[in-house]
Each structure stands twice: as structure tokens, then as C-alpha cells.
N, C-alpha and C positions, 0 to 999 in steps of 0.2 A: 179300633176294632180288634176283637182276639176272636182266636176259634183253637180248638182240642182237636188233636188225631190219635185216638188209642188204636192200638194193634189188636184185633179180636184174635184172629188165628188164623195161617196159613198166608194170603195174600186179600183179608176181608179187614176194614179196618173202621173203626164207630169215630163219625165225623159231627164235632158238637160246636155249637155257635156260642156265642156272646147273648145272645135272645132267647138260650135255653131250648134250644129246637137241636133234632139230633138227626143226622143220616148214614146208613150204613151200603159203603163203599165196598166192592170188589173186585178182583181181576178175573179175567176169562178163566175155563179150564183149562187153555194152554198156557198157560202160566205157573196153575197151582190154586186158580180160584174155584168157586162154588157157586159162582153165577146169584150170589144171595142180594146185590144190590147194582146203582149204577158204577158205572168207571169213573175213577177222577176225570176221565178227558169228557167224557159224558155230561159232568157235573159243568162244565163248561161254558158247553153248550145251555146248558138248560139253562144257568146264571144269566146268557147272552140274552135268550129269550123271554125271559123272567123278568130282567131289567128292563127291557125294550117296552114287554108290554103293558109293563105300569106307567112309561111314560107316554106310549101312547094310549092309553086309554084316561089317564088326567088331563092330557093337551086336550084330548077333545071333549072332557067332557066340562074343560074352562072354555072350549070354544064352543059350548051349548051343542054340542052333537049330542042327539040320543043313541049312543052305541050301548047295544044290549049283548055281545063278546067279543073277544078276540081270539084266536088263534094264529099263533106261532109256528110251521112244519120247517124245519132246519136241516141245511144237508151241508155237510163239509166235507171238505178232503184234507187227508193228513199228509207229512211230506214223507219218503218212501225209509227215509234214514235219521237213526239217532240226532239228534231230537225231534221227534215226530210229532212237531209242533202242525197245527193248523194253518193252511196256506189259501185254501177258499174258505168260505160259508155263505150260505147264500140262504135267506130267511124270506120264507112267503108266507105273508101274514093274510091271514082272511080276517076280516072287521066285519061284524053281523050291525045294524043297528036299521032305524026310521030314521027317512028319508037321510042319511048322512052325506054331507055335501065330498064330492072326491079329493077337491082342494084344499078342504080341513085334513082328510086322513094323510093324504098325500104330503102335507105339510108336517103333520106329527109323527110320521115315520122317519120322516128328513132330521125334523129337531132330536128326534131320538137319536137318530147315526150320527150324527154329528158334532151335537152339543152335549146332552142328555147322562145316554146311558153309557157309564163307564167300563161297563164289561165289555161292549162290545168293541170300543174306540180303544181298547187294552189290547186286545186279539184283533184289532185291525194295525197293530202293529208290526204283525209277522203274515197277518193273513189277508189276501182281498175281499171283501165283505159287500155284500149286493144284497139287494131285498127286490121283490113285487108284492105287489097289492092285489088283492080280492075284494071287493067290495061285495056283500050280499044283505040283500034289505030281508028286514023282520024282526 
């Protein structure tokens, strides 16, 4: 896997994948930024939940669940000093779908944290990582 970091300007920087997909990266005002995209530690996050929710939305829909979304809401905490690395994150997933059994989501949240998705079992190696479930029919 490769990915590009060009420098745009100031503390803003164009972040390009291997799959030809492009995102653009900045740092706060107190820094020198211009608030034009997310933060790398942002970018994180959002990988953690990204990864997660593809794998829980394949488990179940190999376990014949009809889930019709998922959502992801992520809250972390960072440590207070250089390196201010991730030390919690605690992800609460709502799964919308018909009739979806709790034992399946429940299951495919787990195989995610655990086996699965590798962003997050990356960042559960500095940080403690916890999830709950939402289950909402429709």
C-alpha cells in the first residue's frame, strides 16, 4: 500500500491514496491552520470507524441480517503530553435494519474488535477501546 503527502501551504496538506482518492488535511488556527479539512488524528478516527463498519456490516449481511445502515459516533481521549497519542476511544455504533437478531450485531461488532478491522486493534495498542450497540429496527 502507498499513499502521497504534498504540503499545500501553511499547516494544510493534500493526502492522496494508492486508489486515486485524494483528502485534504489541516491543522487548527492555533497552530497556523485554516480549518480547510480534517486533522490527521481526526483521520484516525474516522479509518477506525470506516474499517469497523464494513466489517460489521459484511458479517451480518453473511449472516442474512437485513441491516439497512450503520452508524458509527466516536469519542476519544488523547494523552495530555507529547506524544498525544490516543488513550481511550469508545465507539457507539447504532445498526438500523428488519427484524435484526442482537446476537448477530452483537457478534459482528466483537469479530470486528478483535479479529477484523485493523485500524482499530492498531490504536488498541496505546489506547483502550470499548464500543456499545444501538440496535434500531427499520
Amino acid at each position: 500500500m502507498r499513499a502521497r503527502i504534498k504540503w499545500v501551504e501553511g499547516v494544510s496538506f493534500l493526502g492522496e491514496t494508492e486508489s486515486s482518492h485524494a483528502v485534504l488535511m489541516d491543522g487548527s488556527p492555533e497552530i497556523g491552520g485554516r480549518n480547510l479539512g480534517p486533522r490527521p488524528m481526526e483521520m484516525l478516527l474516522l479509518g477506525a470507524g470506516g474499517c469497523s463498519s464494513v466489517d460489521v456490516i459484511l458479517i451480518l449481511k453473511k449472516a442474512r441480517q437485513d441491516i439497512t445502515d450503520c452508524v458509527v459516533d466516536i469519542q476519544a481521549e488523547r494523552a495530555p503530553n507529547d506524544p498525544k497519542v490516543f488513550t481511550n476511544i469508545h465507539l457507539h455504533y447504532v445498526v438500523t435494519g428488519k427484524n435484526l437478531n442482537p446476537v448477530h450485531v452483537e457478534r459482528a461488532i466483537k469479530l470486528s474488535a478483535e479479529k477484523y478491522c485493523s485500524v482499530s486493534i492498531m490504536l488498541g495498542k496505546t489506547a483502550e477501546i470499548t464500543h456499545d450497540v444501538e440496535i434500531v429496527e427499520g
